[in-house]
C-alpha positions as CSV (number, residue, x, y, z in Angstrom):
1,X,0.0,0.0,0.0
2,X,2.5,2.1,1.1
3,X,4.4,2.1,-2.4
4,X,1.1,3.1,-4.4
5,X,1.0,6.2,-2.1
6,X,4.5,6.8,-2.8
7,X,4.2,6.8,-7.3
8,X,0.9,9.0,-6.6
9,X,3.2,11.6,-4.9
10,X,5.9,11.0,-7.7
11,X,3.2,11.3,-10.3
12,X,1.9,14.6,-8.7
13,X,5.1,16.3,-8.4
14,X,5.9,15.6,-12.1
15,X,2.8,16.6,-13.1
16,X,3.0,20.2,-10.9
17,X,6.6,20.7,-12.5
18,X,5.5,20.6,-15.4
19,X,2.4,22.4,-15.4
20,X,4.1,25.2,-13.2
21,X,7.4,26.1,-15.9
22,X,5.3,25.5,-18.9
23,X,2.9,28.0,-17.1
24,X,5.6,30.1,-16.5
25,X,7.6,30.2,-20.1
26,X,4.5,30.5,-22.5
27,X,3.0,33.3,-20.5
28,X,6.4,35.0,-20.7
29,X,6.7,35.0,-16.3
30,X,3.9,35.3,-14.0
31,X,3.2,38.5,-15.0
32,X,0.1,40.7,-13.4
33,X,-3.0,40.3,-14.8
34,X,-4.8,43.2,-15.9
35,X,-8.0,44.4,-13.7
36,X,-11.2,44.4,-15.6
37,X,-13.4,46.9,-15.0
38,X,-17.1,47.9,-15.8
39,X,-19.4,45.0,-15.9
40,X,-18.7,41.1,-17.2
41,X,-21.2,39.5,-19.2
42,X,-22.0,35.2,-18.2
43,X,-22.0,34.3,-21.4
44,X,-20.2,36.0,-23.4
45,X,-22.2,34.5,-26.6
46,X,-25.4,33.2,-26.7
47,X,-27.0,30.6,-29.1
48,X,-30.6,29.1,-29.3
49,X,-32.8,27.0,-31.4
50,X,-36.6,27.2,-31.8
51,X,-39.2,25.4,-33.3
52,X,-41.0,27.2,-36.3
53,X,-43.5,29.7,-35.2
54,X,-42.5,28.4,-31.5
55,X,-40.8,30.7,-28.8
56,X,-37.8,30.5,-26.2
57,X,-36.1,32.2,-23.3
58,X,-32.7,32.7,-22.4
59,X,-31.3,34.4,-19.4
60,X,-27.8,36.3,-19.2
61,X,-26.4,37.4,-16.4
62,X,-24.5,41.1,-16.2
63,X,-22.5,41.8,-13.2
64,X,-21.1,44.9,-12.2
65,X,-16.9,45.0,-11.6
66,X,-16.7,48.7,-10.3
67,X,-17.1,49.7,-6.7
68,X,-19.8,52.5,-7.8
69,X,-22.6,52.4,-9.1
70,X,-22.7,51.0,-12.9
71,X,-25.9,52.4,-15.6
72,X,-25.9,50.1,-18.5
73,X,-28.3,50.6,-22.0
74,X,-29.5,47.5,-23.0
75,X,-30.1,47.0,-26.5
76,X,-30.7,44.1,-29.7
77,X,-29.4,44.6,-33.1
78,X,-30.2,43.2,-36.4
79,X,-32.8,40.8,-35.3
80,X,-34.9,42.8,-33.1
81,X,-38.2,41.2,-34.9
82,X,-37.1,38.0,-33.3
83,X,-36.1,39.3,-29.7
84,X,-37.4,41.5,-27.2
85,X,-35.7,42.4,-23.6
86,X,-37.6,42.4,-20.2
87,X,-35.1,45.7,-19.4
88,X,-33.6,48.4,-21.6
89,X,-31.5,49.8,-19.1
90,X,-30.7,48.9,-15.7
91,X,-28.5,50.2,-12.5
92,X,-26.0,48.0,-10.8
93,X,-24.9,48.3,-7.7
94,X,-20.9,47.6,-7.0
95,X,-20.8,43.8,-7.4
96,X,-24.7,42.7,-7.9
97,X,-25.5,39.9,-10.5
98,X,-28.8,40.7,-12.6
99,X,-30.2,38.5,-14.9
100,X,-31.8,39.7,-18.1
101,X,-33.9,37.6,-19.8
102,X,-34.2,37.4,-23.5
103,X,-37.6,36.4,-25.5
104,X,-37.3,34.8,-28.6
105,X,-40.6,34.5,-30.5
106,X,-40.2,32.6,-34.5
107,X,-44.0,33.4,-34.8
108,X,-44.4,33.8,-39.1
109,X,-40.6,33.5,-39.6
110,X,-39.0,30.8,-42.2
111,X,-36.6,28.7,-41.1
112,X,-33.3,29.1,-41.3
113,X,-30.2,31.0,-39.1
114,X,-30.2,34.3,-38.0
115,X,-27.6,36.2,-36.6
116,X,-28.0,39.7,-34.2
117,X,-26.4,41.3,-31.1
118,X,-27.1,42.3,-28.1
119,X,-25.3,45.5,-27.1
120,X,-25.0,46.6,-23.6
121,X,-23.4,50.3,-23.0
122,X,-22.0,51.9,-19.9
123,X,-20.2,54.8,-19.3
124,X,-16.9,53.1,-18.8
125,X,-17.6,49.5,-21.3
126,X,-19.4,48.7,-24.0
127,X,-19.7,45.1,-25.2
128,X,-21.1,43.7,-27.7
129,X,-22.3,39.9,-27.6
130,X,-23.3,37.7,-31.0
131,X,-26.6,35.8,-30.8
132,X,-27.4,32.6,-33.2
133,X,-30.5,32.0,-33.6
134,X,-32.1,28.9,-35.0
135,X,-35.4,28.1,-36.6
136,X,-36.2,24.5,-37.4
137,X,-39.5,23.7,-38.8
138,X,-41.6,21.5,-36.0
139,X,-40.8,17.8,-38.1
140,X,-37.2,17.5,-38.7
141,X,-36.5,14.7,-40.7
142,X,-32.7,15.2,-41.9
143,X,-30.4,17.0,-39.8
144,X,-27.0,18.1,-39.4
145,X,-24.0,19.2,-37.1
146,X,-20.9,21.0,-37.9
147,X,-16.8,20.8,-36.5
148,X,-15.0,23.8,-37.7
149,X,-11.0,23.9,-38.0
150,X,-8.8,25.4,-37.5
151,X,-9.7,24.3,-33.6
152,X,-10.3,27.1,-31.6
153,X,-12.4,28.8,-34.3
154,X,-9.8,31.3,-35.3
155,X,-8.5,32.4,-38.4
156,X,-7.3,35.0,-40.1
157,X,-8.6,36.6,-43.4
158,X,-7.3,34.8,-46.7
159,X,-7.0,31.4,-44.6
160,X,-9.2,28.2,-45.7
161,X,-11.9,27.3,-43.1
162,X,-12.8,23.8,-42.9
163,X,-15.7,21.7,-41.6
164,X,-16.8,18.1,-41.1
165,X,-20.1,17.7,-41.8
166,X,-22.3,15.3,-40.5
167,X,-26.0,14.5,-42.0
168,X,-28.6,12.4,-40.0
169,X,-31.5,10.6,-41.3
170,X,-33.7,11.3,-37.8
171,X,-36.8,9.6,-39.5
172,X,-35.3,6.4,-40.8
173,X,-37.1,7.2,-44.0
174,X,-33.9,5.7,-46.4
175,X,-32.7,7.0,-49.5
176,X,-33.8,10.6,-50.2
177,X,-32.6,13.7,-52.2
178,X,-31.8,16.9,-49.9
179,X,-30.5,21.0,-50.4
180,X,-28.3,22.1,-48.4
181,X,-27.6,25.4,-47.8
182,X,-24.2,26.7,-46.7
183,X,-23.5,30.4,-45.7
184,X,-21.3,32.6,-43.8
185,X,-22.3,35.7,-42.4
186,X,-21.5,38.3,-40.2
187,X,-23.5,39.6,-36.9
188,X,-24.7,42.6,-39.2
189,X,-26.2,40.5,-41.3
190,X,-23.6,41.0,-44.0
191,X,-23.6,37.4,-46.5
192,X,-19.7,36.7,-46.8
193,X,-20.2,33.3,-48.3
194,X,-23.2,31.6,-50.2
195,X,-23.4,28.1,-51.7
196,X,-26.0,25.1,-52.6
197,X,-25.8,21.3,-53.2
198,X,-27.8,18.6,-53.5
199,X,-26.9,15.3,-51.8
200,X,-27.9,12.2,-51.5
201,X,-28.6,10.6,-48.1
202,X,-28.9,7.0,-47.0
203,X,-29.0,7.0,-42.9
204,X,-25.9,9.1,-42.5
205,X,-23.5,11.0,-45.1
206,X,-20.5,12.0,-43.3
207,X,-17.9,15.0,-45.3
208,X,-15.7,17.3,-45.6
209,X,-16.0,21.0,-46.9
210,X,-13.6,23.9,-47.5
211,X,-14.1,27.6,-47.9
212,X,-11.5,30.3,-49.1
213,X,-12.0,33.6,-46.8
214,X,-11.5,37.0,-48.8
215,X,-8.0,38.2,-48.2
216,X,-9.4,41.5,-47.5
217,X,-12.1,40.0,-45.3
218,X,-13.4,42.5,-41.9
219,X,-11.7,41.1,-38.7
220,X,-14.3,40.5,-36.4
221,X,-17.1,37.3,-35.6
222,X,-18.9,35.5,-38.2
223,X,-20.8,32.3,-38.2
224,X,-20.8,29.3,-40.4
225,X,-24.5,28.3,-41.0
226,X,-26.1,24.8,-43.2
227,X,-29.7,24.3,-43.9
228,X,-30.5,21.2,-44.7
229,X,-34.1,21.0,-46.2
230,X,-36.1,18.2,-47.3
231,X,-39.8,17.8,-48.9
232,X,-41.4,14.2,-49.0
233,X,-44.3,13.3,-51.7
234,X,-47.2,15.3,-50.0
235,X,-44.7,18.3,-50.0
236,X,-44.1,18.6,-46.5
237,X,-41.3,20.6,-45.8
238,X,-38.7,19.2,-43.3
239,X,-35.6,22.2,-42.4
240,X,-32.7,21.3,-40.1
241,X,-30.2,24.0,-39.1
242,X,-26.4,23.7,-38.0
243,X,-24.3,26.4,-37.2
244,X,-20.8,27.3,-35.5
245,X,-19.2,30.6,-34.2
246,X,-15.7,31.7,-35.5
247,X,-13.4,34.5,-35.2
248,X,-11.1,36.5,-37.8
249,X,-8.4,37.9,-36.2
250,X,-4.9,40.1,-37.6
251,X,-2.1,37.9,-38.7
252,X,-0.5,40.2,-35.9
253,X,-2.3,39.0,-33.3
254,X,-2.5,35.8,-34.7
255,X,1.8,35.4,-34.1
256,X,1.2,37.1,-30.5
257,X,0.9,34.4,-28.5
258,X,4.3,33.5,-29.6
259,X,7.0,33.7,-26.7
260,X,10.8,34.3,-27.1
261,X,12.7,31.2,-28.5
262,X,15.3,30.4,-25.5
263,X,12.0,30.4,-23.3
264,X,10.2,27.8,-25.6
265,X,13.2,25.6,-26.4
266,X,14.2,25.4,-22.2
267,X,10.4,24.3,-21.6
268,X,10.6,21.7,-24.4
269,X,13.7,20.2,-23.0
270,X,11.6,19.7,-20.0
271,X,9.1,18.3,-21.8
272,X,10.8,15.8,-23.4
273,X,12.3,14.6,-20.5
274,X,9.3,14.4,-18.4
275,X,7.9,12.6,-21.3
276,X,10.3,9.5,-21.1
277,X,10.1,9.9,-17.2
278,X,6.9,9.2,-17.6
279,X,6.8,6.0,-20.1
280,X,9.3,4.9,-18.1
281,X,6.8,5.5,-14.5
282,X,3.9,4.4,-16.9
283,X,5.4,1.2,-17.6
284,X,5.9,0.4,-13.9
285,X,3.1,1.1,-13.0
286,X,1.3,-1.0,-15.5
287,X,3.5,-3.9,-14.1
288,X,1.5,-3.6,-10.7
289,X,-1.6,-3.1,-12.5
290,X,-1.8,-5.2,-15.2
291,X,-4.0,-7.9,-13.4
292,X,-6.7,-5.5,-13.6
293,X,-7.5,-5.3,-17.2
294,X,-10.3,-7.8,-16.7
295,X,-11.9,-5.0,-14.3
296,X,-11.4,-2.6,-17.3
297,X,-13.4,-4.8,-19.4
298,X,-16.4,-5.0,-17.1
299,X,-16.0,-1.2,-17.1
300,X,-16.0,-1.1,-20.8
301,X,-19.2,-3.0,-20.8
302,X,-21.1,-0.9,-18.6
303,X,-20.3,2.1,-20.5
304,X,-21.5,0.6,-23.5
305,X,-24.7,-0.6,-22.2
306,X,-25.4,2.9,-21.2
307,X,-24.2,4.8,-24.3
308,X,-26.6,1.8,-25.6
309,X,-29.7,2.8,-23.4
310,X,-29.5,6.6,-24.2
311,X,-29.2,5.9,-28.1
312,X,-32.5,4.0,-27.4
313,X,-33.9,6.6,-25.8
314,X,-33.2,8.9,-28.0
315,X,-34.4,7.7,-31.1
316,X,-37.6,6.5,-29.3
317,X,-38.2,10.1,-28.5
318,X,-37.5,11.3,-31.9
319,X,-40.2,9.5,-33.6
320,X,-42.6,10.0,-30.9
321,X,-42.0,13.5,-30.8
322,X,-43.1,14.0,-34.0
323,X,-46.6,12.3,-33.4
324,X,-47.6,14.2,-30.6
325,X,-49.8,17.6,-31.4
326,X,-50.0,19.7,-28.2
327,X,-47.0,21.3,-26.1
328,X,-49.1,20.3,-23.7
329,X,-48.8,16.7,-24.5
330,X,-44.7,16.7,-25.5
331,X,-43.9,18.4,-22.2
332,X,-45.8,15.2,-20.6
333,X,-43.9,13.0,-22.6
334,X,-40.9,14.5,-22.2
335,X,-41.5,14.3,-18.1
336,X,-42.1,10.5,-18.4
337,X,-39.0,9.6,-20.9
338,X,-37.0,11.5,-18.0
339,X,-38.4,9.4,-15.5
340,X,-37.5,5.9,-17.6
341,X,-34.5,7.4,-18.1
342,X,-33.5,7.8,-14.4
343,X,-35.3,4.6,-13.8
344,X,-33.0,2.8,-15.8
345,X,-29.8,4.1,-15.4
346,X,-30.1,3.5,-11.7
347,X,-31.1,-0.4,-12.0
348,X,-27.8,-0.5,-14.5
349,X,-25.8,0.9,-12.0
350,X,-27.1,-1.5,-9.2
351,X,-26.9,-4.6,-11.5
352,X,-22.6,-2.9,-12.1
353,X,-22.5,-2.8,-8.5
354,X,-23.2,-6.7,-7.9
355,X,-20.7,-7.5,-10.6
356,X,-18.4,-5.2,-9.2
357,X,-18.4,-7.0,-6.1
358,X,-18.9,-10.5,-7.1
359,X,-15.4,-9.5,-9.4
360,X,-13.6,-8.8,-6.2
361,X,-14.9,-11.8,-4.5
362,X,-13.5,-14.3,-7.3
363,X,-10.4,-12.0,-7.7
364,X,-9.8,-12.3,-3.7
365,X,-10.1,-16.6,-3.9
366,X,-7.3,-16.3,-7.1
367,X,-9.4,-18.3,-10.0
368,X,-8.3,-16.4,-12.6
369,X,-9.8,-18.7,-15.0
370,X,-13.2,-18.5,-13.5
371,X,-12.7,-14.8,-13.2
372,X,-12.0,-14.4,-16.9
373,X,-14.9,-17.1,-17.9
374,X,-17.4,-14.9,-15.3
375,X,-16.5,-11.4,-17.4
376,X,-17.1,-13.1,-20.8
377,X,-20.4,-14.4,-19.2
378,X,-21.3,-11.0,-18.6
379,X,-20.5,-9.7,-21.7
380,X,-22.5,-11.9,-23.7
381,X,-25.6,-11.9,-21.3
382,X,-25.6,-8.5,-21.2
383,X,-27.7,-6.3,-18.9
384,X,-30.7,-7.8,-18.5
385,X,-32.9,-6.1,-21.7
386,X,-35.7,-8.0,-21.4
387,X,-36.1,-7.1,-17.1
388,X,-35.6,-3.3,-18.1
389,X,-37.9,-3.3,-21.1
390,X,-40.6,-4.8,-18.8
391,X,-40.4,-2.8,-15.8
392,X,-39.4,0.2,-17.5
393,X,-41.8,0.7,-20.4
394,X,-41.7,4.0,-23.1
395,X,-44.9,5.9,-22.6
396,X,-47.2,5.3,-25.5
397,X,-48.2,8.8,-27.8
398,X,-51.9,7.7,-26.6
399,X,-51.7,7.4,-22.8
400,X,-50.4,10.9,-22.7
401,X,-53.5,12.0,-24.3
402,X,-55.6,10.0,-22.5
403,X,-53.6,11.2,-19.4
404,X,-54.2,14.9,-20.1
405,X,-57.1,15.0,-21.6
406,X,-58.5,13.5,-18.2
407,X,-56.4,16.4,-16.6
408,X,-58.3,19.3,-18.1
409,X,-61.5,17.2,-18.3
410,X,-61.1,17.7,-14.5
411,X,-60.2,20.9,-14.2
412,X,-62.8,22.0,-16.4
413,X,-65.7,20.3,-14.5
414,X,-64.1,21.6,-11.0
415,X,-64.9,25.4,-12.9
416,X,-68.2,24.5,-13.6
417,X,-69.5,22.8,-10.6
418,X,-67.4,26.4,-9.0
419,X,-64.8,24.6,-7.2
420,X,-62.0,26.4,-9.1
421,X,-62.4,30.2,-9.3
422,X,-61.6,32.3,-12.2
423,X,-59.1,33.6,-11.1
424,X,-57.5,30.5,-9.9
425,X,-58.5,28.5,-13.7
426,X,-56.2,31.9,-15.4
427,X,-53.5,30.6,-13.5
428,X,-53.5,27.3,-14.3
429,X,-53.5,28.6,-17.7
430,X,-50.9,30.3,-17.5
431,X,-48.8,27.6,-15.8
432,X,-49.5,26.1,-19.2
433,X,-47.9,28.5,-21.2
434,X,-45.2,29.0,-19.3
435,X,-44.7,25.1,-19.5
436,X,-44.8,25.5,-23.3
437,X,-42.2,28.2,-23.4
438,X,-40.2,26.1,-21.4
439,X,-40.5,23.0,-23.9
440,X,-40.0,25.2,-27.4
């Protein structure tokens, strides 16, 4: 026991030399950091997704870095149709937190990505934070998502931005014909980059594509946007939306964060030395450990089994999702799904747990064949499917009707009969609404 104490503290103190010099040499010396003053914004960049004609709210918080008081102007550019502010200007005492909350309403607006600001002024700061908004219309059947590289999301103008692009057949539908739309835009609502292509999708299309930036591009934020839209025989429109934030910065600052050379070549030489220290400590350690691996394995299998279960999950709720009508009735859905969810995670962990310690049981009595014959027995048996699929069923589309529609049913009679008053039946509507704005 003792000597496992003893390669922790070895491994710590490597780790905390090198963190600490290479700390020291690429920040050029621990240097004093600059005070920031006026008021910090939590986040700094703000993203959301809608359903068609659907509505959202998002809350940012402003706080206030002076030790006076701090007056800020509140205000939203360039999509100001789409969002409205609870406050337009506010007062901050030295220190205080205040949330502003943000209402996004798609009502009569196509789908797509839009792009704004919100602008917040004092007399000492004023910062200027990008909003993405995106519209989806309410049945998605293809959809995509978007890596960017460089990694990090900066460039500089004239350099080639990248992404891997990753299409999704939600519905299961098969082979089908899509547009996709590709753009790049800046948070005025300036079109840098405009494109089209028609793909073909079976299940998933997985690709690469490459854009040149204009050499005499604006430095600044911009946002890389695809629209993938589909229509089926009827002529139902399906639009998925993608997007990701990126910056364009001077090839000055770009080259900044490089330090002076003796600096970086002393830290390297550490580096390379705590490297082979560390293969070297690796590969002792793995000498003490290495009859643990089996243990891995029954690790490995968990983790699958519950990658597996959310998948499931998942994909159940995507094809329900669309066959429910109400917000009403997705929100109820959504509650229940939660609740399996939670339901079945926790019987996986218990059923781990047992394994875990009939492992250590075997392990203790040294059968290493029965130990290795018990973790393949596992692994093929799996974690009980049938028990969970029993116990834990998916809520069907029509027992959450039936469900609500006995709710109001009630509530409406207990009106009428003058057991609910009118004023207590507006609240309950409005508990509704605020339940659907919590859903879209």
């Amino acid at each position: 026991m003792k000597r496992y104490i003893w390669i922790g503290l070895l491994i710590l103190i490597v780790v905390l030399l090198i963190g600490g010099t290479g700390y020291y040499f690429l920040r050029g010396g621990f240097s004093k950091e600059e005070v920031e003053g006026g008021f910090k914004l939590n986040p700094s960049f703000l993203k959301v997704a809608v359903i068609e004609n659907g509505s959202a709210i998002s809350i940012i918080k402003i706080k206030n870095l002076d030790p006076h008081v701090e007056s800020c102007d509140i205000k939203v550019g360039e999509i100001g149709d789409l969002v409205s502010l609870n406050e337009t200007s506010i007062n901050l005492v030295p220190n205080e937190e205040y949330p502003i909350e943000l209402f996004f309403n798609a009502q009569n607006k196509t789908p797509g990505v839009y792009v704004g600001v919100l602008k917040i002024s004092s007399q000492r700061k004023t910062q200027v934070m990008p909003i993405i908004l995106e519209i989806q219309s309410e049945i998605v059947v293809f959809d995509s998502n978007l890596n960017i590289y460089p990694q990090g999301g900066t460039v500089i103008p004239g350099q080639r931005i990248s992404a891997d692009v990753k299409i999704f057949d939600l519905a299961g539908i098969g082979r089908h014909n899509i547009e996709l739309l590709y753009s790049i835009k800046n948070f005025d609502g300036r079109i840098i980059i405009s494109s089209t292509e028609d793909l073909v999708v079976d299940g998933r299309l997985d690709y690469s594509k490459s854009w040149d930036l204009p050499k005499d591009l604006r430095l600044g934020d911009y946002v890389l946007a695809v629209v993938v839209k589909y229509v089926d025989s009827v002529g139902t429109k399906s639009i998925g939306t993608s997007s990701m934030f990126f910056r364009v910065i001077g090839e000055d600052e770009f080259t900044s964060g490089e330090k002076d050379l003796s600096d970086k070549t002393l830290f390297y030489i550490l580096l390379i030395f705590s490297f082979f220290f560390l293969i070297f400590l690796g590969l002792f350690v793995y000498s003490l450990f290495y009859k643990d691996k089996l243990l891995i394995e029954l690790q490995k299998q968990y983790k699958g089994e519950l990658r597996r279960q959310r998948e499931l999950i998942n994909g159940k709720m995507s094809r329900d999702y669309s066959k429910l009508k109400t917000a009403a009735e997705k929100e109820a859905y959504k509650k229940e799904v939660e609740k399996i969810k939670g339901e079945r995670l926790k019987a996986l962990n218990e059923i781990q747990k047992k394994r875990v310690v009939k492992f250590k049981k075997i392990k203790k009595q040294g059968k290493k064949g029965l130990l290795k014959k018990q973790v393949e027995k596992w692994k093929q048996r799996g974690y009980e499917d049938d028990y969970l699929e029993t116990k834990y069923k998916f809520p069907k589309v029509e027992e959450i009707r039936r469900k609500l529609g006995r709710q109001l049913g009630a509530l409406e009679e207990a009106k009428e009969e003058g057991f609910v008053s009118q004023k207590s039946y507006e609240k309950g509507k409005e508990r509704v609404r605020r339940a659907n704005r919590k859903l879209k």
